[in-house]
Legacy VTK file of the C-alpha trace (Angstrom):
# vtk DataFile Version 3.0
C-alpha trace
ASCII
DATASET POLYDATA
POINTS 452 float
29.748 4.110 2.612
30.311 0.540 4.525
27.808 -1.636 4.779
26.646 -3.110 8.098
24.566 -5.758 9.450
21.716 -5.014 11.150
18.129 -6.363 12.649
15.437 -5.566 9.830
11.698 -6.245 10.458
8.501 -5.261 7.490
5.749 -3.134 8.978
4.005 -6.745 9.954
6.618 -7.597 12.317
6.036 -11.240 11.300
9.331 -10.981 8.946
12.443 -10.275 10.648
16.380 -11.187 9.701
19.695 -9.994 9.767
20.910 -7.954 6.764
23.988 -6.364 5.265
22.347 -2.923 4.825
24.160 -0.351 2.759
22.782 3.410 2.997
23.135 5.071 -0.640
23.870 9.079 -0.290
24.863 10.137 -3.944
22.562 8.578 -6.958
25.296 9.373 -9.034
27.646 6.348 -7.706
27.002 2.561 -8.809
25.496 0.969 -5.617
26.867 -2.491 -5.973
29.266 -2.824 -2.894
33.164 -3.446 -3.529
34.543 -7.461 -2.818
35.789 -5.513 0.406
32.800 -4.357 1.581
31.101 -7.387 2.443
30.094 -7.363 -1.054
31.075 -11.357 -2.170
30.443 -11.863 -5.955
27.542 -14.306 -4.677
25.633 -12.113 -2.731
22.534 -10.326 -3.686
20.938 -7.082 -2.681
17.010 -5.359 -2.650
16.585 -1.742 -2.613
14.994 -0.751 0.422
13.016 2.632 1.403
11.332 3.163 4.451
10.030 -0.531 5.509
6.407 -0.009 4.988
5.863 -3.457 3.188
3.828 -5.829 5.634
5.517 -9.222 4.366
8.814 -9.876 3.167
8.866 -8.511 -0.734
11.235 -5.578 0.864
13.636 -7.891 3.017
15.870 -10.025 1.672
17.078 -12.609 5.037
20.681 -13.455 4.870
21.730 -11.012 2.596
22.365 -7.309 1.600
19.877 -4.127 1.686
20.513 -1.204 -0.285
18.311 1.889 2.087
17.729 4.987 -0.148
16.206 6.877 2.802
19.197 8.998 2.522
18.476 9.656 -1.664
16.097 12.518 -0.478
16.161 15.738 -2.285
14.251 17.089 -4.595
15.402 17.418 -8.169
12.693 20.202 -9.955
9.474 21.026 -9.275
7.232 23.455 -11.923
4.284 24.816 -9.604
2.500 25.606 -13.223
2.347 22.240 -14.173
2.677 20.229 -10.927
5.784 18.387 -12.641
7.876 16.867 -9.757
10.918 15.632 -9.991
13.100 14.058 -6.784
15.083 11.410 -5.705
14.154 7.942 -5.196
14.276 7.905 -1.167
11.782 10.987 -0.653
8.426 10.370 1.218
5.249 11.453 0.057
5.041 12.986 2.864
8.117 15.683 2.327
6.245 15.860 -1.285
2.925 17.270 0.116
4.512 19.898 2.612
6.215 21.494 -0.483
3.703 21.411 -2.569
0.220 21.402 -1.145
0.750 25.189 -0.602
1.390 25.422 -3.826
-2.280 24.105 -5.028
-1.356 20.557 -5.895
-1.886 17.497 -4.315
-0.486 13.643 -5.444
-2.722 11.984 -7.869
-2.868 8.599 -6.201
-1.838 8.302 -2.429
-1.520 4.838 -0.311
-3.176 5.094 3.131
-0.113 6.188 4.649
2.181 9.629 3.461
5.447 7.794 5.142
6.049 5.561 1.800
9.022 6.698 -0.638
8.906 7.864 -4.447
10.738 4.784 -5.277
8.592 2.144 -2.897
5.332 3.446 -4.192
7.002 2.829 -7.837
8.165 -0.643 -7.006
4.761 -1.686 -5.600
2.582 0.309 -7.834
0.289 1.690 -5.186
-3.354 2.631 -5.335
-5.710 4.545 -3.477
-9.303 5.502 -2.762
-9.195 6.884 -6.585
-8.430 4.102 -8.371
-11.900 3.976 -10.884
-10.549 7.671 -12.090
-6.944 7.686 -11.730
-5.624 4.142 -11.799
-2.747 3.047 -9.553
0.686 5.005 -8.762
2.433 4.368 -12.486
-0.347 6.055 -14.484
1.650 9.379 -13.203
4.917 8.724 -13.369
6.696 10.488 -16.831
9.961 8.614 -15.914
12.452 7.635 -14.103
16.119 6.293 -14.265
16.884 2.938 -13.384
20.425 2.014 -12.198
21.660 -1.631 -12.773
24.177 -3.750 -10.577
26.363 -3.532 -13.830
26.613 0.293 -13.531
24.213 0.796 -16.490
21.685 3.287 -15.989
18.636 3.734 -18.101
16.110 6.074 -18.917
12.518 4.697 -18.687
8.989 6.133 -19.539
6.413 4.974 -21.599
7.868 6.119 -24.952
12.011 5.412 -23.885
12.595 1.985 -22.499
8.740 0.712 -22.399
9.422 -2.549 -21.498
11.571 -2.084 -18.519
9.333 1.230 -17.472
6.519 -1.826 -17.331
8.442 -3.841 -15.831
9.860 -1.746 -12.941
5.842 -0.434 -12.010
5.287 -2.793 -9.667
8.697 -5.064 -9.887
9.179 -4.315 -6.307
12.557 -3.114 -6.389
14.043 -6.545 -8.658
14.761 -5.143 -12.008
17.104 -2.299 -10.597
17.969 0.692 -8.287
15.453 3.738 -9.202
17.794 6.552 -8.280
15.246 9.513 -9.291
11.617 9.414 -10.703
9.086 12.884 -12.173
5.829 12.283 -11.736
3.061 14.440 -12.629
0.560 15.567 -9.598
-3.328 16.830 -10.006
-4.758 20.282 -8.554
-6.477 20.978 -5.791
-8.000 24.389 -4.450
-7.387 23.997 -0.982
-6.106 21.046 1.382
-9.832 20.457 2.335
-11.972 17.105 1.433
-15.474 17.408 1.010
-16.516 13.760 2.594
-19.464 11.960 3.616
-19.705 9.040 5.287
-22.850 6.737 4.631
-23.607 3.034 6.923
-24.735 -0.139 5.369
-25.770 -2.814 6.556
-24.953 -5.497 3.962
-22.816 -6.042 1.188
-25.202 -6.011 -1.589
-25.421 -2.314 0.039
-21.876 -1.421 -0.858
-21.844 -2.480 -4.126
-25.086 -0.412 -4.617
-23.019 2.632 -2.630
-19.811 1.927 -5.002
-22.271 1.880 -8.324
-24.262 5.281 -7.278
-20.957 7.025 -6.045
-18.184 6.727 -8.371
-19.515 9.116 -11.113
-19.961 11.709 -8.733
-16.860 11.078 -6.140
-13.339 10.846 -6.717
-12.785 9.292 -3.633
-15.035 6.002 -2.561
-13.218 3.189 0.086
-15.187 1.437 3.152
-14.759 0.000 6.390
-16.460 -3.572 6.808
-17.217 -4.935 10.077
-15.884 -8.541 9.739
-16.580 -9.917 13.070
-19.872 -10.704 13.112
-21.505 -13.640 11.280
-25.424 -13.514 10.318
-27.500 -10.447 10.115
-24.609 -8.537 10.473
-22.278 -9.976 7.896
-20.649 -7.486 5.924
-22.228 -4.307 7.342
-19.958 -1.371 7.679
-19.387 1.982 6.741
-19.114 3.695 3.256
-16.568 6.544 2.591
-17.039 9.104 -0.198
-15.270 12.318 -1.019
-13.922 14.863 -3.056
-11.816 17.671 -2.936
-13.123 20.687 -1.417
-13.723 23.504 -4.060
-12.271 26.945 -3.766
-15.480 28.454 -1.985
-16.785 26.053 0.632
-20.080 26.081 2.945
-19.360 26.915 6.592
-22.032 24.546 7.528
-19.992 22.098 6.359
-17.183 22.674 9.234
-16.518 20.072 11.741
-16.489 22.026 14.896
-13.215 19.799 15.820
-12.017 20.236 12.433
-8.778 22.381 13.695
-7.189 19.069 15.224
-6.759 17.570 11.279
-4.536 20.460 10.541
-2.642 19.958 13.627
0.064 16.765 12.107
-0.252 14.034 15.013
2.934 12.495 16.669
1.625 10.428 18.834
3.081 7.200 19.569
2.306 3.594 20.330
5.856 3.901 23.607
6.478 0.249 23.247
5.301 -3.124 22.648
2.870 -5.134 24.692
3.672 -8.846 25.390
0.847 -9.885 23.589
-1.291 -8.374 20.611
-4.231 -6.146 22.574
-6.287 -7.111 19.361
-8.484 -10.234 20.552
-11.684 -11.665 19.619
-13.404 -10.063 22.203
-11.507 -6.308 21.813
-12.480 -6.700 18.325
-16.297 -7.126 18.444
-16.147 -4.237 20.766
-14.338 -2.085 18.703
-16.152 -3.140 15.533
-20.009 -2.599 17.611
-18.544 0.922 18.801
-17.262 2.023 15.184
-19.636 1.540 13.353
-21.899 3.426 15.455
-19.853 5.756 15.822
-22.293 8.648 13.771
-25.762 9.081 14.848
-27.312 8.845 11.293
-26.901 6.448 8.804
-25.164 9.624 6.286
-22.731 12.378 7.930
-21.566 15.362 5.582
-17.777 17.195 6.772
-14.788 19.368 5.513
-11.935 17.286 6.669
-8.264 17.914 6.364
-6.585 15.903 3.717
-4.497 14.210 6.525
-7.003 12.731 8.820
-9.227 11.751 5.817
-6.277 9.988 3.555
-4.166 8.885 6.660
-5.995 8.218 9.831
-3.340 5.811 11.036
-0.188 8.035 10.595
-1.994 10.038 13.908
-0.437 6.581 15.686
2.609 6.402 15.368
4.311 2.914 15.235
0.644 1.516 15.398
2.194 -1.732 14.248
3.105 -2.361 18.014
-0.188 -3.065 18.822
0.028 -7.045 17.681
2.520 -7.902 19.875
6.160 -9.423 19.802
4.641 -11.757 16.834
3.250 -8.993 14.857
0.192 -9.361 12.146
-0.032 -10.138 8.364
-2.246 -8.412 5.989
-4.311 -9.909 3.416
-5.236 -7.941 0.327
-7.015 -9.689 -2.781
-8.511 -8.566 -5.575
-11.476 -10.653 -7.144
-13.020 -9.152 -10.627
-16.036 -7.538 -11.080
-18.140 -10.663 -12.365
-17.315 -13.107 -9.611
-17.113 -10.007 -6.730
-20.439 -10.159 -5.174
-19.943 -13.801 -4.440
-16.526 -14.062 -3.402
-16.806 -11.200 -0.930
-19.529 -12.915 0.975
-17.561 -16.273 1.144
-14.334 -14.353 2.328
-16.501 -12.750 5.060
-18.099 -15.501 6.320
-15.183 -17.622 6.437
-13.330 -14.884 8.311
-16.624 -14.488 10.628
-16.485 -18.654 11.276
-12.694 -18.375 12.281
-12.920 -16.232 14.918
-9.734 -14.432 13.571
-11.561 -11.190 12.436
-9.670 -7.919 11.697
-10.695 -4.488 12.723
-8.838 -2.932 9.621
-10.874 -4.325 7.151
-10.975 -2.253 3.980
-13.178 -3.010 0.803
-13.587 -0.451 -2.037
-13.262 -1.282 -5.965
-10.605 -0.845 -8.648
-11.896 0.438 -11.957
-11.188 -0.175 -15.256
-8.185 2.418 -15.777
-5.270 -0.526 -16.440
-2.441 -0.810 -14.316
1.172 -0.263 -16.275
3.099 -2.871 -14.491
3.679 -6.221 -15.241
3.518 -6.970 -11.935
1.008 -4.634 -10.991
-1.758 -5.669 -8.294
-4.961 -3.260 -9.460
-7.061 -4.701 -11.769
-10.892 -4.372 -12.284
-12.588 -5.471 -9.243
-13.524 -5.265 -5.577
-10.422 -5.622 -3.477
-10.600 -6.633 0.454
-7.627 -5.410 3.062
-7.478 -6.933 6.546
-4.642 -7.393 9.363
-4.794 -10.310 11.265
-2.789 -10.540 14.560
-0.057 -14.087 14.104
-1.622 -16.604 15.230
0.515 -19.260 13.762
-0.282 -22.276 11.864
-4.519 -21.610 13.136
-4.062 -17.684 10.660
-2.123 -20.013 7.833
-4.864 -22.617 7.607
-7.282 -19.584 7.863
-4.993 -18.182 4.576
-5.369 -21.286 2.616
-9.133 -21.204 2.649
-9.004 -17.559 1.378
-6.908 -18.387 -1.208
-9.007 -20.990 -2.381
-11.629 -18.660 -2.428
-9.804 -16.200 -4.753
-8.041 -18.355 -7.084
-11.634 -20.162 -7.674
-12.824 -16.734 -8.759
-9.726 -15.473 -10.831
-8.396 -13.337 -8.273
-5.062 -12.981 -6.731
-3.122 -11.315 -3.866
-0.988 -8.146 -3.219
2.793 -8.874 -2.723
3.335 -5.942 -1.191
1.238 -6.891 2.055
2.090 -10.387 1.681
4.425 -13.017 3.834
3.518 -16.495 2.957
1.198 -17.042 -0.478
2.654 -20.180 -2.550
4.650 -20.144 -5.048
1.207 -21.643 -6.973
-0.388 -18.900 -5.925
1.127 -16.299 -6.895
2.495 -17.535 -10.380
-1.772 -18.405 -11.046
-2.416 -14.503 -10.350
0.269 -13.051 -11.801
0.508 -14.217 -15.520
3.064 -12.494 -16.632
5.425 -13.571 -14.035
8.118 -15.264 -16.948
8.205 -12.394 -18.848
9.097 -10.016 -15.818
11.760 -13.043 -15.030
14.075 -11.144 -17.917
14.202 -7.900 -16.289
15.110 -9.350 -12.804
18.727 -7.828 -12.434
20.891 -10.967 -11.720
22.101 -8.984 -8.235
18.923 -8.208 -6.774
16.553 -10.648 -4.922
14.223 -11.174 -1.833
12.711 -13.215 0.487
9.126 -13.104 -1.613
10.470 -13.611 -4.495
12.183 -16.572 -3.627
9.493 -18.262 -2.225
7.650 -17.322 -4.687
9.727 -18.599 -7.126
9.661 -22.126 -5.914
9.340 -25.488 -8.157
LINES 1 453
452 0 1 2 3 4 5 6 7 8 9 10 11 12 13 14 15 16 17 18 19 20 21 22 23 24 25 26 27 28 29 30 31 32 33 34 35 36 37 38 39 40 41 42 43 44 45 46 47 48 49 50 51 52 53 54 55 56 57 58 59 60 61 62 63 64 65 66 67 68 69 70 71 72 73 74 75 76 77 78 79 80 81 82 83 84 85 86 87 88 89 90 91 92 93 94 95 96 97 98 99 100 101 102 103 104 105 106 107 108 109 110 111 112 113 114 115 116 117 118 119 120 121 122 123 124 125 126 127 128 129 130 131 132 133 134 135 136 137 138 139 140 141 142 143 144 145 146 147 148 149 150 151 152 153 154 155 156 157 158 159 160 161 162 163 164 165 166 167 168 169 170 171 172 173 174 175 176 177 178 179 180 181 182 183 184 185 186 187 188 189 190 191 192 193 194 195 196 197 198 199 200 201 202 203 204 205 206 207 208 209 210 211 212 213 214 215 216 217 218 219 220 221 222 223 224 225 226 227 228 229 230 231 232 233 234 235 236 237 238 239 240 241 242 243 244 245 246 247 248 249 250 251 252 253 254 255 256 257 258 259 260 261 262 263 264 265 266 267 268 269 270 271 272 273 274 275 276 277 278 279 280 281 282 283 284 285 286 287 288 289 290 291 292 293 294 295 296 297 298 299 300 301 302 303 304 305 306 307 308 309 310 311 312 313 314 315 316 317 318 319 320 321 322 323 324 325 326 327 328 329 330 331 332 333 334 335 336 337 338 339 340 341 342 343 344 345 346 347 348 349 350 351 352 353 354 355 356 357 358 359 360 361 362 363 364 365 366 367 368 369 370 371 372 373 374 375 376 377 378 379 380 381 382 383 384 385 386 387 388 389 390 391 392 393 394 395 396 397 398 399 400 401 402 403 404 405 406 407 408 409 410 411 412 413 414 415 416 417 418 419 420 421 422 423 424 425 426 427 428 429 430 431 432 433 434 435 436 437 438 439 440 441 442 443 444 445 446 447 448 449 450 451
């Protein structure tokens, strides 16, 4: 199929260039584009799924993008043994209508079902379930890996190790992942058995994280990140399991019949200017987390309004503005966590650039496959920040600092401007994954991030 150029943006909306993009539709073909088809031996190319990335590790400005939205179908799926196997370009979500009926459920999710097989490969995602099930790549069995040279390989962690390693988390640079099996976990029902818990300082969640994670699959919180002071790093804590076969009525949200119901609301258009402000946010933040009455609320949710409360919004990304937002996501390890949590926090509070999708849980000690990978052992921070220019960047520099003083590092996939420094400090390995970087495939990220 031709390739044409078109406009492509990340979910941030920060990123946005022009692009060859070339739609694949049979796995079976090479996907390198003929001299004719705008495909000049110079040019390069990034696989590209369905633009979820926040930064720019899934654009590549200037040149090609090979979409596998189109790579959909599913391959084989064993209901006894929860065995999937499917096509790079499906979305988790397709994966849970087939198979949730069936009594499974994925065994790591991201916070939002509209991610593909091969995206949540290439960026090794994680969950609320990473202290018991690790990231993404602890389920995959294998995949098979399709080269710009039309060789295709067959990788798992006993055929092709090191480039199974390498493509966990290589976001999309060592090759095309045409299909992928991964294995899923069981579930009795599509219910989550959740509680939600308020606390009023950090040294509260950790104590919440340490008395929860033996006894809860599921642990994440939101932190209120406005406020500065007595309120610093309050928020609300999130545990949850899933809901056995024979559940206790008392237990039922009377609204609990609109989380069945699958949302498609929409944000119509986008403002002229991001509707999330200083003084929206302290609102917003004040409101949430008094949103419950007591300080610990007990409910039987659906599995979509508990694991993706934004995908009820759709195109929530509008919100920002023509600018858009960047996220920041770090991890810090468990030592140094306490510490560099409250500095992030109160630097973020003294800004006056808060976010109100501030996310902190912790990663356990299950090791990420990936050489590449971003979980490690440790508490890990999420926040979107409206762009705000060169005042958010200098706001980013003193985070990083932060980080990188306590061995941390940062997520590419929600990144669009860490150093070249920065990343090469929290990312070790970053010359051995060099290797397995196919010689046609680039992207923005890694460019700048590849920087003398």
């Amino acid at each position: 199929m031709p390739s044409k150029t078109q406009h492509i943006t990340s979910w941030g909306r920060a990123h946005r260039a022009e692009h060859q993009v070339q739609d694949l539709v049979d796995r079976h073909r090479p996907w390198l584009p003929s001299e004719g088809d705008n495909g000049s031996p110079g040019s390069s190319w990034l696989p590209f799924g369905n633009g979820r990335s926040y930064g720019d590790s899934n654009l590549n400005p200037g040149a090609g993008l090979l979409r596998t939205t189109r790579l959909d179908r599913f391959i084989n799926f064993d209901p006894a043994t929860g065995v999937l196997r499917c096509e790079a370009g499906v979305l988790l979500s397709d994966i849970l209508r087939l198979v949730v009926p069936q009594g499974w459920f994925l065994a790591v999710t991201p916070g939002t079902q509209f991610v593909t097989v091969g995206g949540a490969i290439a960026n090794d995602v994680h969950g609320k379930n990473h202290h018991v099930a690790g990231s993404f790549g602890n389920h995959v069995r294998q995949f098979e890996l399709l080269r710009s040279d039309g060789s295709r390989r067959l990788c798992s962690p006993l055929d092709h190790t090191d480039w199974f390693q390498a493509t966990i988390g290589g976001l999309g640079l060592t090759g095309l992942i045409t299909w992928a099996e991964i294995q899923l976990r069981r579930i009795a029902n599509p219910w989550m058995d959740s509680e939600t818990v308020r606390f009023r300082s950090v040294d509260e969640f950790f104590e919440l994280s340490a008395a929860s994670e033996a006894s809860h699959e599921y642990t994440v919180s939101w932190i209120d990140c406005a406020f500065a002071g007595r309120r610093l790093g309050r928020g609300l804590f999130n545990r949850a399991n899933h809901a056995p076969a024979i559940c206790q009525p008392q237990w039922l949200d009377r609204d609990l019949s609109a989380g069945v119901v699958e949302h498609t609301r929409t944000v119509p258009f986008t403002p002229p200017v991001s509707l999330i402000n200083q003084a929206s946010l302290k609102a917003f933040n004040t409101l949430y987390y008094h949103r419950q009455r007591g300080d610990a609320r007990r409910e039987l949710q659906h599995y979509r309004p508990f694991f993706y409360p934004l995908d009820a919004l759709l195109q929530w990304n509008r919100i920002y503005g023509p600018r858009g937002f960047y996220q920041y996501q770090c991890v810090v390890p468990p030592k140094a966590a306490l510490q560099a949590t409250k500095r992030l926090l109160e630097i973020i509070a003294a800004s006056g650039q808060g976010s109100f999708l501030a996310v902190l849980k912790q990663f356990g000690q299950v090791p990420s496959l990936g050489l590449l990978s971003f979980p490690e052992e440790g508490t890990t921070l999420a926040l979107d920040f409206p762009n705000r220019g060169a005042r958010l960047h200098r706001l980013f520099d003193a985070l990083d600092q932060v980080v990188l003083e306590h061995g941390g590092r940062l997520y590419p996939a929600k990144d669009g401007r860490m150093s070249a420094p920065v990343f090469q400090a929290g990312y070790p390995q970053w010359r051995n994954f060099q290797s397995f970087v196919d010689p046609r495939i680039s992207s923005g990220f890694w460019r700048r991030v590849m920087e003398a």
